[in-house]
C-alpha positions as CSV (number, residue, x, y, z in Angstrom):
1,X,-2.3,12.4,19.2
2,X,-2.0,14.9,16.3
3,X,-3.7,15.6,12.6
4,X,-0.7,16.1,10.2
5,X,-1.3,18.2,7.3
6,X,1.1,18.6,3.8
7,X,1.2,21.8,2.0
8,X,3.1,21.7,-0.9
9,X,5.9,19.9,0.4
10,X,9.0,19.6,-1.9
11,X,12.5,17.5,-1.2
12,X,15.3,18.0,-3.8
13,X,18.6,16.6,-3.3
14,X,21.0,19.2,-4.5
15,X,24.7,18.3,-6.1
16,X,26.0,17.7,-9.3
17,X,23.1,15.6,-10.4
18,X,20.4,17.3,-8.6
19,X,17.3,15.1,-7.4
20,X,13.5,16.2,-7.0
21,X,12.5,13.1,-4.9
22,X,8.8,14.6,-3.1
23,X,7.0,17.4,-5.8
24,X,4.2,19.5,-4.3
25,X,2.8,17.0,-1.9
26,X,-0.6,18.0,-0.4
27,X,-2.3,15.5,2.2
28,X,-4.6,15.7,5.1
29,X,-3.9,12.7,7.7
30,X,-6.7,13.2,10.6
31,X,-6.0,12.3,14.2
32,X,-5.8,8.9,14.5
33,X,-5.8,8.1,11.3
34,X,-4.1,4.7,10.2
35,X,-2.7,5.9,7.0
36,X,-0.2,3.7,4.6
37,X,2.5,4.9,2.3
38,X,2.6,2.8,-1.2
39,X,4.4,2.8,-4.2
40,X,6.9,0.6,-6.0
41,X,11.1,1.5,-4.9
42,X,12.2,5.4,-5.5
43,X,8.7,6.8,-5.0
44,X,9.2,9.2,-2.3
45,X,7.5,7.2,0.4
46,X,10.3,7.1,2.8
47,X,11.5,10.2,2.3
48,X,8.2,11.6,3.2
49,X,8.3,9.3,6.3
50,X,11.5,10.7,7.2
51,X,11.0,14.7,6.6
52,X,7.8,13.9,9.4
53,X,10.3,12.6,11.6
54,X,12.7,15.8,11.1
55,X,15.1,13.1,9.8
56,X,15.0,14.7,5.9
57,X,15.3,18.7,5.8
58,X,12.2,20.1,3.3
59,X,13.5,21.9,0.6
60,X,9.9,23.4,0.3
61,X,6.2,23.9,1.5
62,X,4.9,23.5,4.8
63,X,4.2,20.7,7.4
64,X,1.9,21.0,10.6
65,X,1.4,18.7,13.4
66,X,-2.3,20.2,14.4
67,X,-2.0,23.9,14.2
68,X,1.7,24.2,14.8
69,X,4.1,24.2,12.0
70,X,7.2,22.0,12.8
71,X,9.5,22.4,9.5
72,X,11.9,23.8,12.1
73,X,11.7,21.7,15.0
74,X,14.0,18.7,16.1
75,X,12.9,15.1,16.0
76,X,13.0,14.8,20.0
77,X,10.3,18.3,19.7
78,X,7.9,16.3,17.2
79,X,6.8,14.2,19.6
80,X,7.3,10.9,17.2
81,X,7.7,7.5,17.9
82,X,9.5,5.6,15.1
83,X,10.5,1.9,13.7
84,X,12.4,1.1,11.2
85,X,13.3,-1.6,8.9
86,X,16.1,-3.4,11.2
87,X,15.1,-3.5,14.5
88,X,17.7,-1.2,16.3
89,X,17.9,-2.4,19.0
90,X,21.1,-2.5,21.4
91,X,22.9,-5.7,21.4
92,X,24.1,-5.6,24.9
93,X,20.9,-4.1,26.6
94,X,18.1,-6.4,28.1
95,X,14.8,-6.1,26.3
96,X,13.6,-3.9,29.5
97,X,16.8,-1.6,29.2
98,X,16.2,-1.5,25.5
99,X,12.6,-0.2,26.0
100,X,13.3,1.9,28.9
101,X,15.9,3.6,27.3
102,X,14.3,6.7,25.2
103,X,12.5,7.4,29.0
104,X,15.8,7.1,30.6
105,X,17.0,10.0,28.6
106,X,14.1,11.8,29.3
107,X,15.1,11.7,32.6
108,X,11.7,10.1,33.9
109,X,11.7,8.6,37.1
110,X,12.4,4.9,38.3
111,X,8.8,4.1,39.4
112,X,7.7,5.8,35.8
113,X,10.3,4.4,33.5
114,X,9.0,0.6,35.0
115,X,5.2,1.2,35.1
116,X,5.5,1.9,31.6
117,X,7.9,-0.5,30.7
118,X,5.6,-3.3,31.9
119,X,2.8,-1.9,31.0
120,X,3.7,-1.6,27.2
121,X,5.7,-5.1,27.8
122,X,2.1,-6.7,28.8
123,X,-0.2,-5.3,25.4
124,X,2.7,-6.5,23.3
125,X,2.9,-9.9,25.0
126,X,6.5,-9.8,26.0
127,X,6.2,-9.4,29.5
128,X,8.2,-13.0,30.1
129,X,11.0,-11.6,27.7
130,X,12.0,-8.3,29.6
131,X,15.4,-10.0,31.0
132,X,16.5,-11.8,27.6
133,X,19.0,-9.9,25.2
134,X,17.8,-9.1,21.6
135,X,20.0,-12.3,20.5
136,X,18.0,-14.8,22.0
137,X,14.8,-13.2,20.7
138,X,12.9,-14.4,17.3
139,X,12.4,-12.0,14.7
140,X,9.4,-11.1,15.4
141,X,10.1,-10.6,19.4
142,X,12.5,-8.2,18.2
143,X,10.3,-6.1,16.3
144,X,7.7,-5.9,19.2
145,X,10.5,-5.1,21.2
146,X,11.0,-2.1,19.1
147,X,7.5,-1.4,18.7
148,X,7.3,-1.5,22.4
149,X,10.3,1.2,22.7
150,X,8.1,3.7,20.6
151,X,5.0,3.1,22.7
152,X,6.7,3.8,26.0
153,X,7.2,7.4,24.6
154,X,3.6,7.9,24.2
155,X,4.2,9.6,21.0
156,X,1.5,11.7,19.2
157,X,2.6,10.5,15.9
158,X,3.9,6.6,15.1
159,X,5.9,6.1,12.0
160,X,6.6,2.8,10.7
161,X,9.3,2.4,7.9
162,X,8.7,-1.1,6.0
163,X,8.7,-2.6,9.7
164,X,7.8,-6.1,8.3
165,X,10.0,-6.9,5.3
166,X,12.3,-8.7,7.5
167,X,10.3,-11.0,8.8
168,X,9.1,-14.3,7.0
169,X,5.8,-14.9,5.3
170,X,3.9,-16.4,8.2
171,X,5.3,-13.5,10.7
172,X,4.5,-11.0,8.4
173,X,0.9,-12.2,8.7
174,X,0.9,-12.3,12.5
175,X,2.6,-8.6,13.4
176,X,0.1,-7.0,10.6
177,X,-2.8,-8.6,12.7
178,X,-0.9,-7.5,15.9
179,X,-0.5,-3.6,14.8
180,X,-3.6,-3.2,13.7
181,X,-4.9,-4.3,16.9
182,X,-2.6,-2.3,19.0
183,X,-3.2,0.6,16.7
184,X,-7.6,0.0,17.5
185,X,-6.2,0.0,21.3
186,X,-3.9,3.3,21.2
187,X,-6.0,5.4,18.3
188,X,-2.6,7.3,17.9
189,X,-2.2,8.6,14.4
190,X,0.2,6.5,12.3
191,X,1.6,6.6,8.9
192,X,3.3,3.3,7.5
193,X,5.6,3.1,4.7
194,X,5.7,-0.3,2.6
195,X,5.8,-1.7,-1.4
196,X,3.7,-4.3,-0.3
197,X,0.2,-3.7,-1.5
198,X,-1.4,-6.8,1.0
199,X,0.0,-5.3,4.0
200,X,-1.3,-1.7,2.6
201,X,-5.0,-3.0,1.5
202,X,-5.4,-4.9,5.2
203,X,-4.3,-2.1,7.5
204,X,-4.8,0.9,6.3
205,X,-7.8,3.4,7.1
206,X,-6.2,5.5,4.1
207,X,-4.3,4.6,1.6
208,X,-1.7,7.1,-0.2
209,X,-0.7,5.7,-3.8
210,X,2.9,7.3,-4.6
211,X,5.0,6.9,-7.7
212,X,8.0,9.6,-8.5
213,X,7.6,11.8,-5.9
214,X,3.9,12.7,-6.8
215,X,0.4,11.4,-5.0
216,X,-1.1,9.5,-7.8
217,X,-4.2,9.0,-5.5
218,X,-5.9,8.9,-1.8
219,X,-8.6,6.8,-0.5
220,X,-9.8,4.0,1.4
221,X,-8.6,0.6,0.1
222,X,-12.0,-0.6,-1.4
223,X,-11.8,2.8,-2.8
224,X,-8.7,2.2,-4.5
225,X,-8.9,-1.4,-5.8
226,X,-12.3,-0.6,-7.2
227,X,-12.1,2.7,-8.8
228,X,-8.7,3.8,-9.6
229,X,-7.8,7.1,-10.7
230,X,-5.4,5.9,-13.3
231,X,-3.3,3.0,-15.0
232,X,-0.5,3.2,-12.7
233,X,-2.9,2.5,-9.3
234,X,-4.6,0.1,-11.5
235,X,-1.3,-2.1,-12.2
236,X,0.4,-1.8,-9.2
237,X,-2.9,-2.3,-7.0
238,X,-4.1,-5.4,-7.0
239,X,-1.9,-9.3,-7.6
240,X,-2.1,-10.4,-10.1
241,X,-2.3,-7.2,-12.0
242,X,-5.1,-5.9,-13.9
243,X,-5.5,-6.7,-17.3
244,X,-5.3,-3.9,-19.9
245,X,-6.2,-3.8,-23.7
246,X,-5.5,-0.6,-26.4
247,X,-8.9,0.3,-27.4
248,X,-10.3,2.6,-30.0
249,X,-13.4,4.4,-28.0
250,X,-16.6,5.6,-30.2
251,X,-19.1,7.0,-27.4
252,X,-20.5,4.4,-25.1
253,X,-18.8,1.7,-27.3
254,X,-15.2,0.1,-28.2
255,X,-13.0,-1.7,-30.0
256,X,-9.8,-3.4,-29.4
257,X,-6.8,-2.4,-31.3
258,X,-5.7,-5.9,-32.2
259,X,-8.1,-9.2,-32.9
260,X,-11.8,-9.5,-32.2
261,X,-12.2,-8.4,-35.9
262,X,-12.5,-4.7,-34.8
263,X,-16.0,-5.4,-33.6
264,X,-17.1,-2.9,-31.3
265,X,-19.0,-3.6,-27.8
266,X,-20.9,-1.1,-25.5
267,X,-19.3,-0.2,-21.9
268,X,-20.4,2.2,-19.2
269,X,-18.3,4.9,-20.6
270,X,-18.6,7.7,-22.5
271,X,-15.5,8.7,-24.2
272,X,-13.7,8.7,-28.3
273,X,-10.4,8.2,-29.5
274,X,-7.2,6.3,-28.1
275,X,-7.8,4.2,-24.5
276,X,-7.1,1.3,-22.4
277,X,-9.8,-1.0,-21.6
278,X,-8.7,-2.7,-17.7
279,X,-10.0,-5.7,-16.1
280,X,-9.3,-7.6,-13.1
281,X,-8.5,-11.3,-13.2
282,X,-11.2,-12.4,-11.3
283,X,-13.7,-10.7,-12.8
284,X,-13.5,-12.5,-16.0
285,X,-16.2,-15.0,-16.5
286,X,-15.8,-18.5,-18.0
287,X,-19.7,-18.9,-18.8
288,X,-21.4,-16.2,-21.7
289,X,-22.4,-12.8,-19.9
290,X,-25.6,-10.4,-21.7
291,X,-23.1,-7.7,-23.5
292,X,-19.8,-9.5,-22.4
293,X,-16.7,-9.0,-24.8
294,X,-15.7,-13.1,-26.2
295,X,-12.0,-13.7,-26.5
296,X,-10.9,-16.5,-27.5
297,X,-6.9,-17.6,-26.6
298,X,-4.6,-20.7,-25.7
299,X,-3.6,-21.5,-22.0
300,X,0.4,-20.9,-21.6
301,X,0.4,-21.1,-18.1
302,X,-1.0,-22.3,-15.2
303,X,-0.6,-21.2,-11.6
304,X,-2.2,-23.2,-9.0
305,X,-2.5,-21.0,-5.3
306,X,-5.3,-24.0,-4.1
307,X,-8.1,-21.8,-3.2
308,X,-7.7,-20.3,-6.8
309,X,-6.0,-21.0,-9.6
310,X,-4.4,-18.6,-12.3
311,X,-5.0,-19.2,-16.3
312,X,-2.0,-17.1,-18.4
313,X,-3.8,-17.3,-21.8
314,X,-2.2,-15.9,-24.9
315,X,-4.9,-14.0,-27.1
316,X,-5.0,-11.6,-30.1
317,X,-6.3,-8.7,-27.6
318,X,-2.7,-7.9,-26.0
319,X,0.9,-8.8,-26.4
320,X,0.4,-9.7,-22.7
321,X,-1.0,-13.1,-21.5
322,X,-4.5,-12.2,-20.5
323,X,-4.9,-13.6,-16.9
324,X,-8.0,-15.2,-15.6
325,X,-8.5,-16.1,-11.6
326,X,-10.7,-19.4,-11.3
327,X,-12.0,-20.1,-8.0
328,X,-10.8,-23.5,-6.5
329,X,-8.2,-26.0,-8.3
330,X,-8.4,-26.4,-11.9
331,X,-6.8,-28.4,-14.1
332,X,-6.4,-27.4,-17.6
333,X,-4.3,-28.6,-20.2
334,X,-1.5,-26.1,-21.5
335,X,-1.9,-25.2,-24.9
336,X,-5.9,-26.3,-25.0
337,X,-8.0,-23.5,-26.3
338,X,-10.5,-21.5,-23.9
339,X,-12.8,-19.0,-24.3
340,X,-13.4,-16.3,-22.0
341,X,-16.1,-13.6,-21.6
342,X,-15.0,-9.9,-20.4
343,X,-17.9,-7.9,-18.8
344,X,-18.9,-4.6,-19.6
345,X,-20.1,-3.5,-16.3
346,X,-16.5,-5.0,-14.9
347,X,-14.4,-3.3,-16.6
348,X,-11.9,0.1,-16.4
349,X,-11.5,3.0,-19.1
350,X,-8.5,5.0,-19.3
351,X,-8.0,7.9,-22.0
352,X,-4.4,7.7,-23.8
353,X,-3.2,9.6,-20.7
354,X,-3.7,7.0,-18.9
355,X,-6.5,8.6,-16.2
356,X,-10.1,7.3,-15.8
357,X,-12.5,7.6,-17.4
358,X,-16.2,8.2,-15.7
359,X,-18.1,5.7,-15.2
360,X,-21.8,6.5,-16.6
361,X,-23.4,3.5,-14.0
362,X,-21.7,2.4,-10.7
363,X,-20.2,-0.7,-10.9
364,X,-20.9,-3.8,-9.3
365,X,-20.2,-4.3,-5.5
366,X,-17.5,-7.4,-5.0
């Protein structure tokens, strides 16, 4: 196992139109560590995956495994175990030869290359499977299969590259349960790239938020749903999205730009001029709250997800429907009229560069 640490790491992608795809990244990742990539599509995530794996050159900056700097060494010297988005595995090869194969090349012995084999073949479950070929596998044999081919290695770092997006719903569900168990069992440090912010909010120990080649914040995912550093973590963290509103700030008090008759109302913030008031759906109240912003709007849509349901109303607030999460199955009419109550103590400030804003009192536990 190995801590992994960033120092300024660059990637630029030289050629006519030259590309800065990772700027300056610094990150500590401690030894064992469970840590997950996210950002939306062109972020830099799995190009940071890949310069680990020795797969990317770095244009600039340094990266250690432990104490030893490897910006210079091979994949095969890193000592990585990797799977990727297809499974990769070889067509024509048993699942046993498949998994046996990276110890093959080490040159590891018979008796070796099958202890291992069967041993990884048991925690993975696919001990009965060893003889079949990859084609008469389900998708989600096959990526355990390929999991299993990294564990064989005994790698001191995993790295998973959006292992899961091929895999249906239900799967998806199941093989996040089963790495994070096998990943409890080993303790080996892993990093895992995905966009998928439920896959990145149920497995990770530490969470690295990524848009445009830049961290736009670390922390465990409590830590990130519940105090994010700025609008982007806000909106992409969380489904449905967080709610946002142009304010005017005046100390501890503001003001939406449009309706609510430019009445002010107190929040935990201290802060004047331009900013965006954020709320999360389910924190929205249907009953009056003491201090609570009332906004009145019409229901456009309704989502029904059974053990909540989603109310799309149309206000003066935003140009945005504001969205409201109900507990349970509700029924409202479209187009009927609702009022609403927004919580001080629930909600977000960001100044007009979009960053948070302090909060003067914590806020409420969920």
């Amino acid at each position: 196992m190995s801590s992994i640490e960033f120092v300024k790491i660059d990637k630029v992608y030289k050629g006519l139109n030259q590309f800065h795809a990772v700027k300056g990244v610094d990150l500590s990742i401690r030894d064992g560590e469970f840590v997950v990539f996210v950002g939306p599509s062109g972020c830099g995530k799995s190009t940071l995956l890949r310069m680990i794996a020795g797969l990317e050159d770095i244009s600039g900056g340094d990266l250690y495994f432990g104490q030893k700097r490897v910006n210079d060494l091979t994949p095969k010297e890193r000592g990585i175990g990797m799977v990727f988005q297809s499974y990769a595995l070889y067509p024509h090869m048993s699942v046993y030869d498949n998994m046996a194969f990276g110890l093959t090349l080490e040159k590891k012995s018979g008796q070796t290359i099958d202890q291992k084999v069967r041993e990884v073949a048991g925690i993975l479950q696919i001990d009965h499977l060893l003889e079949r070929k990859p084609k008469e596998l389900s998708g989600g044999q096959r990526q355990r299969v390929a999991i299993g081919r990294a564990i064989v290695r005994q790698p001191n770092v995993f790295l998973f590259d959006e292992p899961l997006s091929n895999l249906d719903a239900s799967l998806r569900v199941q093989m996040r349960i089963e790495i994070s168990k096998l990943h409890q069992k080993l303790k080996t440090t892993s990093i895992y790239v995905t966009h998928d912010q439920v896959e990145a909010m149920t497995m990770a120990d530490k969470i690295v938020v990524l848009s445009q080649g830049r961290i736009m914040q670390v922390g465990s995912p409590l830590d990130i749903y519940n105090t994010p550093a700025n609008t982007f973590v806000a909106g992409f963290m969380g489904s449905p999205t967080m709610n946002f509103i142009n304010v005017q700030a005046e100390d501890d008090h503001v003001s939406p730009d449009r309706g609510n008759g430019g009445q002010f109302f107190q929040v935990p913030f201290q802060h004047r001029g331009a900013a965006t008031l954020g709320i999360r759906p389910e924190h929205i109240e249907l009953s009056p709250q003491p201090g609570a912003l009332a906004v009145d709007g019409e229901i456009a849509v309704v989502e029904h997800l059974g053990n909540e349901t989603l109310l799309y109303l149309s206000t003066e607030l935003c140009e945005q429907p504001l969205v409201v999460a109900v507990q349970g199955e509700q029924s409202p009419e479209i187009g009927s009229r609702l009022s609403v109550y927004l919580p001080p103590q629930r909600c977000h400030l960001f100044d007009a560069n979009g960053d948070a804003v302090e909060r003067l009192h914590p806020a409420p536990v969920n």
